[in-house]
C-alpha positions, 0 to 999 in steps of 0.5 A: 564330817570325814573328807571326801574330796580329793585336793584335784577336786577341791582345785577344780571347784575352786576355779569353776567358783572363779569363772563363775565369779568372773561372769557375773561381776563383769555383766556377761552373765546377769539375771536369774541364770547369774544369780544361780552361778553365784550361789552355786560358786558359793557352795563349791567354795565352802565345800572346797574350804571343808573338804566335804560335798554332801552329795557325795555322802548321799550317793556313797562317793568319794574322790578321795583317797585314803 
């Protein structure tokens, strides 16, 4: 896997896994809608570890910079 994803976004990603972390674990966001935002706050994260959004392979995308 090349990387394509720029340490900015990887930070980005991060923090929106944060927030989503936060709103679930303190009940302001429960249900469905919070289960969603932690398993999307899961795959930010691992894609933040890897440096690689599979996505953007798919649509020839890349926040990084050679």
């Amino acid at each position: 896997m090349k990387r394509n994803m720029s340490d900015i976004d990887r930070i980005v990603r991060v923090a929106v896994a944060a927030l989503f972390a936060y709103l679930y674990f303190g009940g302001i966001v429960t249900g469905t809608l919070g289960i969603v935002l932690v398993v999307l706050g899961v795959v930010f994260l691992l894609t933040s570890v890897v440096s690689f959004c599979p996505l953007y392979t798919l649509f020839k995308f890349s926040t990084h910079k050679n």
